[in-house]
Backbone as CSV, one residue per row, in Angstrom:
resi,resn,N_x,N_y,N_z,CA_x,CA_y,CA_z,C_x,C_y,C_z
1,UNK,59.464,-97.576,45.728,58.364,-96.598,45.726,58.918,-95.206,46.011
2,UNK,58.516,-93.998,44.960,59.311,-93.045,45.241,58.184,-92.100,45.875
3,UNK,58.246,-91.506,46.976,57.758,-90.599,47.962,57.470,-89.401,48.060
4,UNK,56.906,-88.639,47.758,57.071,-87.465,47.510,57.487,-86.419,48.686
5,UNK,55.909,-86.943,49.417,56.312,-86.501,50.963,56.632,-87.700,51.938
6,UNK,57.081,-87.302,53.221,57.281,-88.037,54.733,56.335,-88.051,55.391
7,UNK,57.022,-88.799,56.560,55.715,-88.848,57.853,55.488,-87.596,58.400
8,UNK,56.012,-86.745,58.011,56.086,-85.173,58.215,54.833,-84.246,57.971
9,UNK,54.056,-84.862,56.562,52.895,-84.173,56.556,52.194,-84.810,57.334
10,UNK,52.130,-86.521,57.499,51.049,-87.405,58.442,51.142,-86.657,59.177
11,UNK,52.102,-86.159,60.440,52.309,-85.802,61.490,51.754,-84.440,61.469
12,UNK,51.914,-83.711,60.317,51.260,-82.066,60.424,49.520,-82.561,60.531
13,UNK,49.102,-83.028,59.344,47.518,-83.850,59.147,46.757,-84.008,60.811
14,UNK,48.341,-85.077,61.463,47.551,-85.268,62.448,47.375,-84.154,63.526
15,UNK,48.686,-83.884,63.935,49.062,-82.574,64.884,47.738,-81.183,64.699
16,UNK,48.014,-81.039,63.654,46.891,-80.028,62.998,45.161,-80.443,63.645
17,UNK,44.919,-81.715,62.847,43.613,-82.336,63.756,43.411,-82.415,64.781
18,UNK,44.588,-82.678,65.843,44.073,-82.565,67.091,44.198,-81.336,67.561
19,UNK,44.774,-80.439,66.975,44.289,-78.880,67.622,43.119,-78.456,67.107
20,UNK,42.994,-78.775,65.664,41.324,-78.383,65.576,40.240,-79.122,66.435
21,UNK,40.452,-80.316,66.780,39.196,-81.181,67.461,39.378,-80.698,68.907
22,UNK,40.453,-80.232,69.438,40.565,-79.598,70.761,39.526,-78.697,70.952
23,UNK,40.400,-77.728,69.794,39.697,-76.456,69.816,38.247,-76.518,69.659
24,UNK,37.733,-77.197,68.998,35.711,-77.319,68.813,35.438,-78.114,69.932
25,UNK,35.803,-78.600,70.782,35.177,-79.324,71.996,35.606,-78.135,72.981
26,UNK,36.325,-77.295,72.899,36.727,-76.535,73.784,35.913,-75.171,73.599
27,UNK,35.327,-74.970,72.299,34.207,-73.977,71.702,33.232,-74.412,72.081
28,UNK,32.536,-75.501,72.454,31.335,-76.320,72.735,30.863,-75.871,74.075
29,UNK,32.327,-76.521,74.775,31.649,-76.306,76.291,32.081,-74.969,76.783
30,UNK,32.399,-74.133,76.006,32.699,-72.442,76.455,31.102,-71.868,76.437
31,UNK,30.787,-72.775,75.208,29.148,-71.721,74.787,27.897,-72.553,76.062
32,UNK,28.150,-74.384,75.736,27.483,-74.752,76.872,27.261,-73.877,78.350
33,UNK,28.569,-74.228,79.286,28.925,-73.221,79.866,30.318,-73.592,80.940
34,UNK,31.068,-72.060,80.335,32.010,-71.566,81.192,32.521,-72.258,82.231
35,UNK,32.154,-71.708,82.910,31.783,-71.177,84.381,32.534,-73.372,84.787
36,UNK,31.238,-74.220,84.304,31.384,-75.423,85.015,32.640,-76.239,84.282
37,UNK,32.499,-75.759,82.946,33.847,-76.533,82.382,35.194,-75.461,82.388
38,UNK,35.598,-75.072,82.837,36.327,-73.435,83.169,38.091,-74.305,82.869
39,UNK,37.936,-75.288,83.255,39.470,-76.329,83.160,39.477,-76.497,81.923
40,UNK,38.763,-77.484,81.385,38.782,-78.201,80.580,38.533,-77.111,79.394
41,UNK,38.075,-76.011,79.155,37.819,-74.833,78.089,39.041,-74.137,77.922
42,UNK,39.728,-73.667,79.330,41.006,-73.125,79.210,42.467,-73.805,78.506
43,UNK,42.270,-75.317,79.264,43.255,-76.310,78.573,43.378,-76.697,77.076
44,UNK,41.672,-76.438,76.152,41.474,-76.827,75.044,41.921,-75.629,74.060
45,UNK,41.817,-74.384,74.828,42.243,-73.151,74.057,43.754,-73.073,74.179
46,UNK,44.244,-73.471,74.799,45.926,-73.391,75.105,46.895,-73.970,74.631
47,UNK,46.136,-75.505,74.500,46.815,-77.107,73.689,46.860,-76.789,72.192
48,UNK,45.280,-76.102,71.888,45.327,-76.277,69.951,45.801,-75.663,69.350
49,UNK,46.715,-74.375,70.018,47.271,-73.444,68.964,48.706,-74.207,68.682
50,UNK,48.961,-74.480,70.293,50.528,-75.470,69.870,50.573,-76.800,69.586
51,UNK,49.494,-77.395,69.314,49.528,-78.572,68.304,49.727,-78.347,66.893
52,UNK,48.816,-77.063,66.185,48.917,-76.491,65.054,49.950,-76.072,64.430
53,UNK,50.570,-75.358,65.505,51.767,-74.745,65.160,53.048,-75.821,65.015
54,UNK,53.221,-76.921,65.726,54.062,-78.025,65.786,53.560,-78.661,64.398
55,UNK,52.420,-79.095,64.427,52.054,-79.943,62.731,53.074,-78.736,61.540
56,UNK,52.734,-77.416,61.568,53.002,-76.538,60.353,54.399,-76.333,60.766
57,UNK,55.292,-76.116,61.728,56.800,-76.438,61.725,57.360,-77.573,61.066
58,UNK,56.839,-78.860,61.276,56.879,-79.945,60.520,57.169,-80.053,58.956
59,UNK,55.480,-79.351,58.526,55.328,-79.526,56.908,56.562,-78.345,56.414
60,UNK,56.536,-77.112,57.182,57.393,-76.593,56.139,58.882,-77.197,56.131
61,UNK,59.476,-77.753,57.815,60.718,-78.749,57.072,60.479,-79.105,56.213
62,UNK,59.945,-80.275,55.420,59.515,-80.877,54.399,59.534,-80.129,53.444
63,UNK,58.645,-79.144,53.277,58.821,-78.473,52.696,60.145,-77.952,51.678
64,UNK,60.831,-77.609,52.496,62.001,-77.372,52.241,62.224,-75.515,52.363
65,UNK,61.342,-74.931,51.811,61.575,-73.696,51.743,60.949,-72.587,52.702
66,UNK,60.904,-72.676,54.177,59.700,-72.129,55.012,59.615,-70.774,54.889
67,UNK,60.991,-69.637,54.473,60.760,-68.576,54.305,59.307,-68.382,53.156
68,UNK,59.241,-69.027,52.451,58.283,-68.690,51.438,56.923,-69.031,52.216
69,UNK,56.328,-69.258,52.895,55.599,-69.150,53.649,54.977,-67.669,53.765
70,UNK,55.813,-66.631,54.387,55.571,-65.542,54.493,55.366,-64.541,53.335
71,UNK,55.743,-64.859,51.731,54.988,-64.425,51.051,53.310,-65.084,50.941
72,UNK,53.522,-66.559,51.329,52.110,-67.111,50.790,51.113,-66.507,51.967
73,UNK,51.329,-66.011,53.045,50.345,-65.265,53.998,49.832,-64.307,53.154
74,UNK,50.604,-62.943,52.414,50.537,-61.784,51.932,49.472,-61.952,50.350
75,UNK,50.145,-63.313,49.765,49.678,-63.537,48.299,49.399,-64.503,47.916
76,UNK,48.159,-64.650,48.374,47.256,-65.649,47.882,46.663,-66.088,46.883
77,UNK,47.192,-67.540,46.652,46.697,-67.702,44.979,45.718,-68.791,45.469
78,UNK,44.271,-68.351,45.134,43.246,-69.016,45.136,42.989,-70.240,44.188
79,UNK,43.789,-70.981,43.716,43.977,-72.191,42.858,44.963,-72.671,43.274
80,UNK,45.625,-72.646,44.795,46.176,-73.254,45.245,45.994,-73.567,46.395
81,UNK,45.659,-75.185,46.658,44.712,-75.920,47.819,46.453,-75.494,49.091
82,UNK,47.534,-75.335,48.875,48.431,-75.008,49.701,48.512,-73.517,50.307
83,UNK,48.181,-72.456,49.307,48.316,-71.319,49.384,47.567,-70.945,50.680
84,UNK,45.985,-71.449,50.294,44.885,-71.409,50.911,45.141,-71.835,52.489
85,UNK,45.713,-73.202,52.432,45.600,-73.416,53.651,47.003,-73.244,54.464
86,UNK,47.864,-72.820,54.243,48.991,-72.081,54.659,47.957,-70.848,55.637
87,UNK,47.490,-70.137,54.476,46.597,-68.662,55.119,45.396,-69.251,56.247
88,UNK,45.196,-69.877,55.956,43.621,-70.373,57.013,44.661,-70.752,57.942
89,UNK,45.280,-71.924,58.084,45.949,-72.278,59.368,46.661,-71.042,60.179
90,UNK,47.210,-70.328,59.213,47.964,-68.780,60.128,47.049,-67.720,61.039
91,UNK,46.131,-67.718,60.287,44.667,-67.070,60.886,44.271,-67.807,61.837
92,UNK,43.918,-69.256,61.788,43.655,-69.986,62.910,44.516,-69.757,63.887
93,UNK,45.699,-70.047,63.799,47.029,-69.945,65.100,46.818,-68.358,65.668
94,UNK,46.881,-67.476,65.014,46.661,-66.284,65.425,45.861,-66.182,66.131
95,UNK,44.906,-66.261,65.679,43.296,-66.049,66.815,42.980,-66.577,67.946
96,UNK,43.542,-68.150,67.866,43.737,-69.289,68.636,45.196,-68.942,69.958
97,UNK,45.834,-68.326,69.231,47.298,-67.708,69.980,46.823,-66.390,71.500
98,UNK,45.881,-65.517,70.311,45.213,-64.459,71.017,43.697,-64.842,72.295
99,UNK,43.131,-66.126,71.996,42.375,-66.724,73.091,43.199,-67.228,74.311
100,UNK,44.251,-67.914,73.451,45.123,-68.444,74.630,45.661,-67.497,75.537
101,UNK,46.177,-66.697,75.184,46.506,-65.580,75.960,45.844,-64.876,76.952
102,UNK,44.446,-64.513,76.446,43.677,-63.938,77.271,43.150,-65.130,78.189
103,UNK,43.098,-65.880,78.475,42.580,-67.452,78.643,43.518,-67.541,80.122
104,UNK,44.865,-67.410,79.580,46.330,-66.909,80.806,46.531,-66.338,81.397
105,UNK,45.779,-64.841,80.389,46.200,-63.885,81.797,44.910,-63.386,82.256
106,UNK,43.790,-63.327,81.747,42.973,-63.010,82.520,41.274,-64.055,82.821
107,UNK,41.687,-65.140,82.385,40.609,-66.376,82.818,39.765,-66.386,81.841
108,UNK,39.116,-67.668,81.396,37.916,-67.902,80.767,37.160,-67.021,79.992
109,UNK,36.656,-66.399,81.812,35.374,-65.375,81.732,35.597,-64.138,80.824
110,UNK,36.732,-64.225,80.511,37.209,-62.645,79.792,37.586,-62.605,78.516
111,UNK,36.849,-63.968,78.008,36.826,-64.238,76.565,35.837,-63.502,76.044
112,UNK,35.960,-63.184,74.789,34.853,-62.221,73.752,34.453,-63.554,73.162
113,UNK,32.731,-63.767,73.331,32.392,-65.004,72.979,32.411,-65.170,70.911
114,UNK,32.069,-63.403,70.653,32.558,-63.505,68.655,34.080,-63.953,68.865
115,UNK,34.837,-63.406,69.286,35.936,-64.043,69.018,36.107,-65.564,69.061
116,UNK,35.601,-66.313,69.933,35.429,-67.623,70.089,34.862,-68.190,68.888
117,UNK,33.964,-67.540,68.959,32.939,-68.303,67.405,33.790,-67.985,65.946
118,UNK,34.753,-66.964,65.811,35.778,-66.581,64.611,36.601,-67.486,64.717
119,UNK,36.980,-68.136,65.571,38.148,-69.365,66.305,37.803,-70.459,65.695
120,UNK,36.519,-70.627,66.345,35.481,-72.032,65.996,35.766,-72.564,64.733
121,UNK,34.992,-71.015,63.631,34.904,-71.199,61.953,36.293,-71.381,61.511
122,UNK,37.175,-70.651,61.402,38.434,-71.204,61.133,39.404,-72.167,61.610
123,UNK,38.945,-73.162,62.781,39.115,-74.162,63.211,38.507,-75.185,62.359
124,UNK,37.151,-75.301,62.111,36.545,-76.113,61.044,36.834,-76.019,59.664
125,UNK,36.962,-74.907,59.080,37.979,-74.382,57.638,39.191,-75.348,57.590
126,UNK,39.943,-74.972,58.922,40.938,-75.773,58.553,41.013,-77.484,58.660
127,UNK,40.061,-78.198,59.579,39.794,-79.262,59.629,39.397,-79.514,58.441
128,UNK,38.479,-79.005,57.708,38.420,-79.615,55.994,39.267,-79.075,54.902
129,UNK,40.613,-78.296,55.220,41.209,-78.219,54.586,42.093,-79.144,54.702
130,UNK,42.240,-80.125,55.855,43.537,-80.899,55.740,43.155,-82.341,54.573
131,UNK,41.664,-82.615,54.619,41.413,-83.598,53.688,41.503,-82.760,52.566
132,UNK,41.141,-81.371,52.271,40.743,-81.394,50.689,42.706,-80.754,50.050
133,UNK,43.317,-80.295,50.860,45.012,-80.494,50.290,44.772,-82.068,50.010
134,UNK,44.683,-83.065,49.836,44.406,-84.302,49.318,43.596,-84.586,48.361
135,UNK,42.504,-84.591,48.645,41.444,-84.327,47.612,41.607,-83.523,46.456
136,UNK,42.216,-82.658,46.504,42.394,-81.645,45.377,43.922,-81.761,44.333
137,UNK,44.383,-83.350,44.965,45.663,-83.639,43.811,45.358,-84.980,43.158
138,UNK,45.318,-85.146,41.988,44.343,-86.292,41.276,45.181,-87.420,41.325
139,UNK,44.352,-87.975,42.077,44.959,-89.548,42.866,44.149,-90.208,43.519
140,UNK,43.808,-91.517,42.873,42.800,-92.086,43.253,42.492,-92.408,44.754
141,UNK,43.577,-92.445,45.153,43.040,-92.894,46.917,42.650,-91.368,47.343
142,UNK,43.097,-90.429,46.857,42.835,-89.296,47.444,41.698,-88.436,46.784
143,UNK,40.226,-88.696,47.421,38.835,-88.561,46.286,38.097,-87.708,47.403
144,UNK,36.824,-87.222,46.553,36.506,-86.827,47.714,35.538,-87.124,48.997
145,UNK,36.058,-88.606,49.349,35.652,-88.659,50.785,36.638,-88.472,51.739
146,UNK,37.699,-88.234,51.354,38.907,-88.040,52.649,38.923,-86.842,53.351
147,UNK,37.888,-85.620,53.004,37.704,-84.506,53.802,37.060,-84.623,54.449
148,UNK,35.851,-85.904,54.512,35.051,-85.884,55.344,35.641,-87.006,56.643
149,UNK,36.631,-87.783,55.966,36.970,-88.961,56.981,38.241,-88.165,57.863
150,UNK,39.101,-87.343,56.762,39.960,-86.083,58.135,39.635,-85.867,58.983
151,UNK,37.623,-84.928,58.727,37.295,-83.978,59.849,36.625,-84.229,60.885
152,UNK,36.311,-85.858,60.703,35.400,-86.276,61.524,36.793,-87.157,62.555
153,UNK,37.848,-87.743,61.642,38.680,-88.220,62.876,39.600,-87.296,63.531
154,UNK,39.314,-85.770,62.852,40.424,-84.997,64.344,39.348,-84.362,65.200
155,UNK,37.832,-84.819,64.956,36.951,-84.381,66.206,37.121,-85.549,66.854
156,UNK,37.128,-86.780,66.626,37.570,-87.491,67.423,38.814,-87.838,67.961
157,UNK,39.705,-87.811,67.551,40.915,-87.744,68.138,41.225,-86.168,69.429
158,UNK,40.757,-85.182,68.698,41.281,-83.994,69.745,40.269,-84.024,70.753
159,UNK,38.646,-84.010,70.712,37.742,-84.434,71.812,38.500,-85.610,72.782
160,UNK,38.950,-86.563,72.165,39.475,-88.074,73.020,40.895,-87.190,73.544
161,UNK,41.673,-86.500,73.099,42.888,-85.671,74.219,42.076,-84.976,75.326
162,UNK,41.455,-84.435,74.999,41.282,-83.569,76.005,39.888,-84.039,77.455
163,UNK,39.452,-85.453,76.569,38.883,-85.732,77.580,40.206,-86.436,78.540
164,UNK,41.198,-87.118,78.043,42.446,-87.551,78.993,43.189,-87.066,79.713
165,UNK,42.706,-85.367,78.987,43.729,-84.562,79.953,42.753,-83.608,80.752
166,UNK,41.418,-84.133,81.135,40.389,-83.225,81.921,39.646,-85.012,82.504
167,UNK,40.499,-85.761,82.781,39.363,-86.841,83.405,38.516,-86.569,84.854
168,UNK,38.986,-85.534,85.314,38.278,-85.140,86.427,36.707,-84.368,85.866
169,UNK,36.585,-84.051,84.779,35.219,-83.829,84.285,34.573,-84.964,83.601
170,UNK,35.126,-86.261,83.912,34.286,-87.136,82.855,33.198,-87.651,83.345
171,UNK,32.667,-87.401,85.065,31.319,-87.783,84.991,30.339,-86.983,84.783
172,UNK,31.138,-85.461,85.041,29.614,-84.657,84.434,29.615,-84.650,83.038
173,UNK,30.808,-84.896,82.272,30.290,-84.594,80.503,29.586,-86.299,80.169
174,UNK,29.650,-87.206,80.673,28.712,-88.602,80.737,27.010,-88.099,81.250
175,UNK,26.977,-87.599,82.460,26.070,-87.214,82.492,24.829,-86.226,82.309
176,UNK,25.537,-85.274,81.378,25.052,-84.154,81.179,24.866,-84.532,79.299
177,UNK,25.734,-85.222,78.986,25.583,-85.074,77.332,25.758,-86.737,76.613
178,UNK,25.607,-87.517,77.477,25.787,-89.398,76.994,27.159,-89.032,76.120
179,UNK,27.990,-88.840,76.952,29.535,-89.119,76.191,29.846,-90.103,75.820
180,UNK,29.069,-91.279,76.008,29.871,-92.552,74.920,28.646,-93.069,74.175
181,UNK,27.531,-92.640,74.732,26.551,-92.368,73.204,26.592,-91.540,71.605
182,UNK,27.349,-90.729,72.651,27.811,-89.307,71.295,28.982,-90.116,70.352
183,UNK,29.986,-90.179,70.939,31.357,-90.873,70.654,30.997,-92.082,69.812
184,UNK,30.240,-93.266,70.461,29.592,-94.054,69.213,29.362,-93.709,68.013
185,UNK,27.925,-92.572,68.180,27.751,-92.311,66.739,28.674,-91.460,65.689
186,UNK,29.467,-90.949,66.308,30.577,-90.213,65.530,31.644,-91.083,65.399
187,UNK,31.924,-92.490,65.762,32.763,-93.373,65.905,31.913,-94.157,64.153
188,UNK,30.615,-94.302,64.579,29.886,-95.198,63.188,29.954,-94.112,61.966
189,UNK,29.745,-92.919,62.394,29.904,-91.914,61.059,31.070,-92.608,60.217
190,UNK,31.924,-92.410,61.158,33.639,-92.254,60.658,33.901,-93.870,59.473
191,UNK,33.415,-94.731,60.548,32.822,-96.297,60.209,32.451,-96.244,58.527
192,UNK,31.420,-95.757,58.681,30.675,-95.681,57.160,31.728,-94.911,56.043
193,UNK,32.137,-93.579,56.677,32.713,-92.680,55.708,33.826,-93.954,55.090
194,UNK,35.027,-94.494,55.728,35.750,-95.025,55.545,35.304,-96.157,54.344
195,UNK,34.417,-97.097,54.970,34.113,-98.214,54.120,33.665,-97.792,52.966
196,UNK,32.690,-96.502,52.922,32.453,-95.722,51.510,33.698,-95.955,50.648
197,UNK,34.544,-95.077,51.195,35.739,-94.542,50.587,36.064,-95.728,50.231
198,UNK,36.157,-97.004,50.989,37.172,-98.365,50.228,35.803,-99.420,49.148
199,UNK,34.954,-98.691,49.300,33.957,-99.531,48.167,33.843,-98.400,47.233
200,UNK,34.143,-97.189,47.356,34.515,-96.479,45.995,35.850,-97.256,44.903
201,UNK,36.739,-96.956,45.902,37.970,-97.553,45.368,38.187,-99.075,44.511
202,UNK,37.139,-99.950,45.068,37.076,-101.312,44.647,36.069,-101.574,42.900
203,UNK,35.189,-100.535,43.606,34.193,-100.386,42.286,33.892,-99.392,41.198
204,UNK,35.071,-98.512,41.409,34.972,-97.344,40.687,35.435,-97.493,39.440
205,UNK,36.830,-97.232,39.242,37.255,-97.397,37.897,38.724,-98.360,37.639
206,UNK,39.039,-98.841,36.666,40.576,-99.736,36.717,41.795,-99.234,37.865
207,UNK,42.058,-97.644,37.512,42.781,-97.238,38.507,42.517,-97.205,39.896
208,UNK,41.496,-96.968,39.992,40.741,-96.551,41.698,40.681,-98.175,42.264
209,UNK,40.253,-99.299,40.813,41.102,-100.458,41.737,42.388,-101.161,41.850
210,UNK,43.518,-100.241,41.083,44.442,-101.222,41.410,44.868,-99.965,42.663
211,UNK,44.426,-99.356,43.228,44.696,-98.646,44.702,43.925,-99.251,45.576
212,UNK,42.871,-99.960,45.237,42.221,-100.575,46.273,42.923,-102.072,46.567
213,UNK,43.806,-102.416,45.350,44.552,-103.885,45.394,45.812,-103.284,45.934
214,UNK,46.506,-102.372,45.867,47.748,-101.756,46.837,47.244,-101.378,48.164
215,UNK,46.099,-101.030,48.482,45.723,-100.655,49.994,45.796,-102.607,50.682
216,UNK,45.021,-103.532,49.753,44.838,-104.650,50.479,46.204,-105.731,50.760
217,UNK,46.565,-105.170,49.481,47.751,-105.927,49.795,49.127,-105.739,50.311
218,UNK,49.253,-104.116,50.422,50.478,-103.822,50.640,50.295,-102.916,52.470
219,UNK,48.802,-102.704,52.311,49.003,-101.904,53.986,47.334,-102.578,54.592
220,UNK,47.662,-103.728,54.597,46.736,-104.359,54.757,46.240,-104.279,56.875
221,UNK,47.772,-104.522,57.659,47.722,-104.239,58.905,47.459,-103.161,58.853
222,UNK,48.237,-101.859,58.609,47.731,-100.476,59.015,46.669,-100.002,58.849
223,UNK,45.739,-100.842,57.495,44.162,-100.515,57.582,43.318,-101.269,58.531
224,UNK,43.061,-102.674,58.253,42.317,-103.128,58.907,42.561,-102.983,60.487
225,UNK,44.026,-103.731,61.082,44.102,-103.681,62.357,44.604,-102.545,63.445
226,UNK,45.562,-101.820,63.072,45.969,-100.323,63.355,44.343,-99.470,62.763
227,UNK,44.225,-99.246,62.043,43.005,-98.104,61.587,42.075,-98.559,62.485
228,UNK,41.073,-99.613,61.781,39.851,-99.946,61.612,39.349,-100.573,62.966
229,UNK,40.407,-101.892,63.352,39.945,-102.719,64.645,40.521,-101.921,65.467
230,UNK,41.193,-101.158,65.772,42.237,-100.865,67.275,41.854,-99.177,67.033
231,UNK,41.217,-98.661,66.103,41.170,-96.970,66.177,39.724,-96.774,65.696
232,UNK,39.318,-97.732,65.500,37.059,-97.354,65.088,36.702,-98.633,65.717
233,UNK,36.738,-99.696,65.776,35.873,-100.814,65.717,36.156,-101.434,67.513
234,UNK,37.032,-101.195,68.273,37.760,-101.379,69.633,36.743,-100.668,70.453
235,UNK,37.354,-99.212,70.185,36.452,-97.657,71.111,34.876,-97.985,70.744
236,UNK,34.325,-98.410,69.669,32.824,-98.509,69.236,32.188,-99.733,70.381
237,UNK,33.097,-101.225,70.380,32.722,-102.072,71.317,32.550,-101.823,72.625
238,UNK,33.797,-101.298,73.339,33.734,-100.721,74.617,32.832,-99.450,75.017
239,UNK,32.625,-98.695,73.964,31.648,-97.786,74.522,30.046,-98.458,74.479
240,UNK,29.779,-99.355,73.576,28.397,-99.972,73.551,28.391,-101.014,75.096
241,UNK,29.532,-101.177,74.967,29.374,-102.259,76.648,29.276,-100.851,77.746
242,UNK,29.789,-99.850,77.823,29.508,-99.250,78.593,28.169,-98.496,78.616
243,UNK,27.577,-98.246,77.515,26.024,-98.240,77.200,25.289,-98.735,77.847
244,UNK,25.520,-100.191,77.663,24.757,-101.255,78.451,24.937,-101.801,80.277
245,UNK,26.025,-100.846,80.656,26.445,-101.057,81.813,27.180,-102.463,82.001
246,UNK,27.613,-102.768,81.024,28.433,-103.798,81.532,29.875,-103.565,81.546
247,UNK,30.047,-102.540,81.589,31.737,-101.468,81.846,31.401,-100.473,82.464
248,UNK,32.558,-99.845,83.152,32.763,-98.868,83.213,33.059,-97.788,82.719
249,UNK,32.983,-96.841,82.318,33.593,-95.632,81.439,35.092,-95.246,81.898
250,UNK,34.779,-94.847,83.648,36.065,-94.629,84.689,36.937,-96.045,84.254
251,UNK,36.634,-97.371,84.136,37.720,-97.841,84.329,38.520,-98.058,83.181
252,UNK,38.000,-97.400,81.698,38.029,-97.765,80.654,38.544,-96.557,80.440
253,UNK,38.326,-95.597,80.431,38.711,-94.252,79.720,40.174,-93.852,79.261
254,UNK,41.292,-94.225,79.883,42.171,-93.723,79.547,42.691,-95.054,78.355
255,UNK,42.999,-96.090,78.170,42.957,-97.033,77.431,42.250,-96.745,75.959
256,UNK,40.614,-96.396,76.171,39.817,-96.420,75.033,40.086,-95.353,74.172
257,UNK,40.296,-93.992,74.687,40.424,-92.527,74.430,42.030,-92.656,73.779
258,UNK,42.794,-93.545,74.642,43.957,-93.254,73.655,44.008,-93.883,72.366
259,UNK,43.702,-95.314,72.454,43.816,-95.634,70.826,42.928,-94.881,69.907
260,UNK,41.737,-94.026,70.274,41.371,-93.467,69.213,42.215,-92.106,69.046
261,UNK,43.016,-91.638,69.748,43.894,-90.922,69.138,45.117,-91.624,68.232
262,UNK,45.547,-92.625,68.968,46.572,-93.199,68.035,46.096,-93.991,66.727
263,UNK,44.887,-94.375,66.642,44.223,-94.729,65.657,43.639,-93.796,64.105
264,UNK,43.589,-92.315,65.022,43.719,-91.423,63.858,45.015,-91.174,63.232
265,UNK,45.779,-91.115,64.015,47.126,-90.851,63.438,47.796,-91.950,62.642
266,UNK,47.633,-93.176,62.720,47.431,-94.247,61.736,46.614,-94.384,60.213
267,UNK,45.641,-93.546,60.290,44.445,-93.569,59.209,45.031,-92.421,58.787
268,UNK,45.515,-90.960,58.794,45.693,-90.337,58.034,46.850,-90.414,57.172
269,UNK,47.902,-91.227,58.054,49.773,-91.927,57.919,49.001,-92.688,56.461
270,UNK,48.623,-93.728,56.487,48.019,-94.899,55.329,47.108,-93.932,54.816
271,UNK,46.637,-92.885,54.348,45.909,-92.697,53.407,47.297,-91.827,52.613
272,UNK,48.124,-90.809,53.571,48.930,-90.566,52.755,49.707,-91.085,52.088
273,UNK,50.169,-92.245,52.623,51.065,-93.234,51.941,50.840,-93.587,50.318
274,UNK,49.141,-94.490,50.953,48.577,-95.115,50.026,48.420,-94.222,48.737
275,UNK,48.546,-92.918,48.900,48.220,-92.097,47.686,49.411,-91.772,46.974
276,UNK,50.655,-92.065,47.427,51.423,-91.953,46.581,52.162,-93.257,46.319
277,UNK,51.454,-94.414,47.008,52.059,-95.708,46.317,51.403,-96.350,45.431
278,UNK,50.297,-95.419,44.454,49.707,-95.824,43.155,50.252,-94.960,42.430
């Protein structure tokens, strides 16, 4: 099987996602408020620029040519799903670079809340740009539901970091906003998007199924049991038992929160794969 790219973009895909999903849980409770999440807002503005920036060091190794980068900031060719998001991610890091900063040296409170919300939008830009660089190269595994199954697993994956690295706020964000009520239903979104995407593939057209007969037969663990059971279908059980009070959240949290990070980073690894092993 010849490759085009490495685990290099997975790793940008993912790296990238969890600074965007940082960053919008970290936009959330800035606007909620400040003041009570003041840790956990500062940590989320600080983490996502250098997750971003680590994913896009990555791709341009791969790449091969990173100086050219710095023309594609200047000259943008709008028929190119790379061009585009080269420029959105640079804008993101920038802005994201410039919160962090002020975030460091002079606290929270001394954020410009437009600036936050300019952060926000090009945080989400780029979260659906990492599915539609996929979407936008004609290949059947790569259609367009994978922008929606990207953006919904680096809100879950970067929300699930930063609740691990702020567990000292996890009973007021449980009690103030049903954090594993929320997490469910964005856990079943993700649920549906996915199975969409693999009953497109099965019933669509000759090609779209012999990618659905290379997904089953050739990455059959990395979907079902890495993806599906251990990164959607695991975190969905344990949070419904904790629903019901028959868990704990505290005793569960660091366990549950991580495989759905390592579970995204699995699902975006196998979709890239899968798209260039048809």
């Amino acid at each position: 099987m010849h490759l085009l790219w490495d685990i290099r973009v997975s790793l940008d895909l993912f790296l990238g996602g969890l600074g965007v999903g940082a960053f919008l849980i970290g936009a959330v409770l800035y606007y909620v408020d400040a003041k009570v999440y003041d840790g956990f807002v500062k940590k989320s503005f600080v983490i996502a620029p250098l997750l971003v920036i680590a994913g896009l060091l990555l791709l341009l190794t791969e790449l091969g040519r990173p100086l050219n980068v710095i023309k594609t900031i200047y000259a943008i060719n709008p028929t190119s799903f790379m061009s585009i998001g080269i420029f959105l991610q640079s804008a993101f890091v920038a802005v994201a670079l410039l919160i962090a900063f002020k975030v460091l040296t002079s606290g929270v409170e001394s954020l410009c809340s437009k600036i936050v919300y300019a952060g926000a939008i090009l945080a989400g830009l780029v979260g659906l740009y990492h599915g539609f660089l996929l979407s936008g190269i004609a290949k059947e595994p790569w259609n367009n539901a994978i922008p929606v199954i990207f953006f919904v697993s680096s809100i879950l994956s970067g929300a699930s970091l930063m609740v691990l690295l702020n567990l000292g706020s996890l009973e007021s964000l449980v009690t103030r906003f049903k954090l594993p009520l929320i997490i469910n239903m964005v856990l079943t979104l993700e649920l549906a998007a996915v199975f969409a995407w693999v009953y497109n593939l099965a019933l669509t057209t000759a090609s779209s199924k012999h990618a659905y007969d290379v997904l089953i037969s050739s990455f059959s663990m990395e979907f079902w049991v890495l993806s599906i059971l251990i990164g959607l279908i695991a975190p969905l059980a344990i949070f419904t038992l904790v629903i019901l009070n028959k868990l704990s959240l505290k005793a569960v949290a660091i366990p549950t929160f991580s495989i759905i990070v390592v579970g995204s980073f699995f699902l975006k690894n196998l979709v890239v794969y899968l798209g260039q092993a048809v």
